[in-house]
MIDREN-883126 format. One record per residue (C-alpha): residue number from 1; chain; x, y negated, z. Coordinates in nm, 3 decimals. Layout:
<rs>
R   mifi   kolza      east     north        up
R    NUM       A         X         Y         Z
...
</rs>
This chain:
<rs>
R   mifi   kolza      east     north        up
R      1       A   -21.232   -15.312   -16.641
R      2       A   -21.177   -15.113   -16.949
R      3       A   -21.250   -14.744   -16.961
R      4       A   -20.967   -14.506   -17.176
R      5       A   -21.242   -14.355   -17.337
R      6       A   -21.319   -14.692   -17.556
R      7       A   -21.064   -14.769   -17.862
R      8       A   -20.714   -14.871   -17.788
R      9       A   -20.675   -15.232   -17.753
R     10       A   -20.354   -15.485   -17.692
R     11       A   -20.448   -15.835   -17.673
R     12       A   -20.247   -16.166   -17.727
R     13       A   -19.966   -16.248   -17.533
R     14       A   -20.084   -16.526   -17.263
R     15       A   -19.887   -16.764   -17.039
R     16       A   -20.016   -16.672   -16.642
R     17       A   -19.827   -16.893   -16.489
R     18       A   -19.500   -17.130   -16.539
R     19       A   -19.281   -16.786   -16.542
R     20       A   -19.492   -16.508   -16.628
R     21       A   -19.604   -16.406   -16.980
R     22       A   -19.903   -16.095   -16.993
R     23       A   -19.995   -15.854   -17.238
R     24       A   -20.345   -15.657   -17.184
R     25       A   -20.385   -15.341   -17.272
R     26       A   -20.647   -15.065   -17.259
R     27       A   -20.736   -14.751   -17.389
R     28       A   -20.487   -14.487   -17.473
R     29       A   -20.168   -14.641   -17.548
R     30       A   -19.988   -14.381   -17.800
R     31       A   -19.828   -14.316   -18.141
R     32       A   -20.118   -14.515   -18.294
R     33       A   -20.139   -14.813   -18.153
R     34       A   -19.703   -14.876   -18.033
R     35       A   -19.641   -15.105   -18.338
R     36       A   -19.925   -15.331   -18.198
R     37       A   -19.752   -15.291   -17.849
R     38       A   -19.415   -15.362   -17.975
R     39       A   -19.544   -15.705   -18.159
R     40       A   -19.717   -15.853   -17.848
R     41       A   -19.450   -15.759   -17.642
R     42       A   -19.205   -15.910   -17.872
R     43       A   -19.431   -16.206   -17.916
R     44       A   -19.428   -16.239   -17.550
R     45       A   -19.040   -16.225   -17.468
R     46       A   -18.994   -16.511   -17.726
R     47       A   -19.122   -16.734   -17.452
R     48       A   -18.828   -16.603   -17.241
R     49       A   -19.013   -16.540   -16.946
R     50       A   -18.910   -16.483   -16.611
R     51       A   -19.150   -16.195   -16.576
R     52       A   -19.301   -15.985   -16.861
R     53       A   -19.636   -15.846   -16.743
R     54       A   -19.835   -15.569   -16.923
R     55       A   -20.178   -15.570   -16.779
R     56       A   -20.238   -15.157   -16.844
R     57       A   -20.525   -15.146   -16.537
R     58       A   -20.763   -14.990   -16.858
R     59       A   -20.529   -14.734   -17.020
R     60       A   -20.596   -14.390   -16.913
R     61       A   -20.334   -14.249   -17.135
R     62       A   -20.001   -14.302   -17.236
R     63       A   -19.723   -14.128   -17.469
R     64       A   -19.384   -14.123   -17.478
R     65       A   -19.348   -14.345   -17.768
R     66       A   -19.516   -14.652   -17.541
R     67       A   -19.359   -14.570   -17.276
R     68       A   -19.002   -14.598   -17.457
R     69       A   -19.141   -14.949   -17.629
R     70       A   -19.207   -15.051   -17.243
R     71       A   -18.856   -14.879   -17.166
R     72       A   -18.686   -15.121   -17.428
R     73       A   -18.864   -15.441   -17.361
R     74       A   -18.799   -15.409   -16.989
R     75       A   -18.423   -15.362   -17.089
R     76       A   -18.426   -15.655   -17.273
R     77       A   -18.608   -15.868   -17.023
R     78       A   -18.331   -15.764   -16.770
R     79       A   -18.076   -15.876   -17.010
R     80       A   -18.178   -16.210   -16.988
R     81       A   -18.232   -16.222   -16.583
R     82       A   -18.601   -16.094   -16.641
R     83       A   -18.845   -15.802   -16.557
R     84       A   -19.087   -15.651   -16.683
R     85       A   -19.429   -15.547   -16.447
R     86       A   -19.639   -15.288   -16.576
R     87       A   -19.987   -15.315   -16.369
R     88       A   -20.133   -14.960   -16.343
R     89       A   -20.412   -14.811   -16.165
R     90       A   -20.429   -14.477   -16.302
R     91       A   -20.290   -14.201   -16.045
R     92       A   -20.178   -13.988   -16.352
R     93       A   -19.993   -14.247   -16.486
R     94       A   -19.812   -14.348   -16.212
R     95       A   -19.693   -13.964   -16.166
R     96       A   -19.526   -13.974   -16.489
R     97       A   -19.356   -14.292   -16.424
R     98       A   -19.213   -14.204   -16.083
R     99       A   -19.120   -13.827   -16.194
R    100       A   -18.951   -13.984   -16.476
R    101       A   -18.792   -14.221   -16.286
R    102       A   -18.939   -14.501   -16.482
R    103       A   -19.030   -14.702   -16.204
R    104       A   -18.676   -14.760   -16.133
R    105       A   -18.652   -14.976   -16.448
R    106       A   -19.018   -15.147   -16.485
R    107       A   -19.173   -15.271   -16.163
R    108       A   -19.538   -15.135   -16.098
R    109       A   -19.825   -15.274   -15.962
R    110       A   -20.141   -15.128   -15.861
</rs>
C-alpha cells in the first residue's frame, strides 16, 4: 500500500474485469498532479466501461480540483449507464466526501 507521504502517482488505466476499467492512484492527489488524473481517467472511459474504478487506497490527500475531475468523470460515466467507484481508505477523506455530499454521485469503497 502506498503511503501519501511518497510522490503523487496515477498509473495506467487497466481492464479488471469484462466491465470494469481502474485507475491507481497514490499520494496527494491535487493541483499538481489533476492533468495526469484527467488523462487516465479519460483514457479509461474510452473503453466505455460499465464501471470506472479509481483505486485511491494510497492518497492521503485530496483537493478540490481532483475531486471536481472525479466529479466530472463520474457524470460522464452516468451518462452513458456507468459509475464511477472511488476506493478509499482514508477516514479524512471519506469526511469530505460525505459532508460534501459527494458520495451521492461517486460510489465509495473502503
Amino acid at each position: 500500500m502506498s503511503s501519501a507521504s511518497e510522490p503523487p502517482s496515477i498509473g495506467k488505466p487497466f481492464l479488471l474485469d469484462e466491465r470494469t476499467m481502474v485507475v491507481e492512484a497514490s499520494g496527494e492527489l491535487d493541483l499538481a498532479v489533476t492533468p495526469q488524473l484527467r488523462d487516465a481517467l479519460d483514457e479509461a472511459e474510452r473503453h466505455h466501461p460499465e464501471v470506472l474504478r479509481v483505486e485511491a487506497s494510497g492518497v492521503g490527500f485530496i483537493d478540490s480540483t481532483a475531486l471536481g475531475v472525479l466529479l466530472a468523470a463520474a457524470h460522464r460515466a452516468a451518462e452513458h449507464g456507468g459509475r464511477l467507484q472511488l476506493v478509499c481508505g482514508s477516514p479524512a477523506i471519506r469526511r469530505v466526501l460525505e459532508m460534501t455530499m459527494i458520495d451521492r454521485t461517486i460510489d465509495v469503497l473502503p
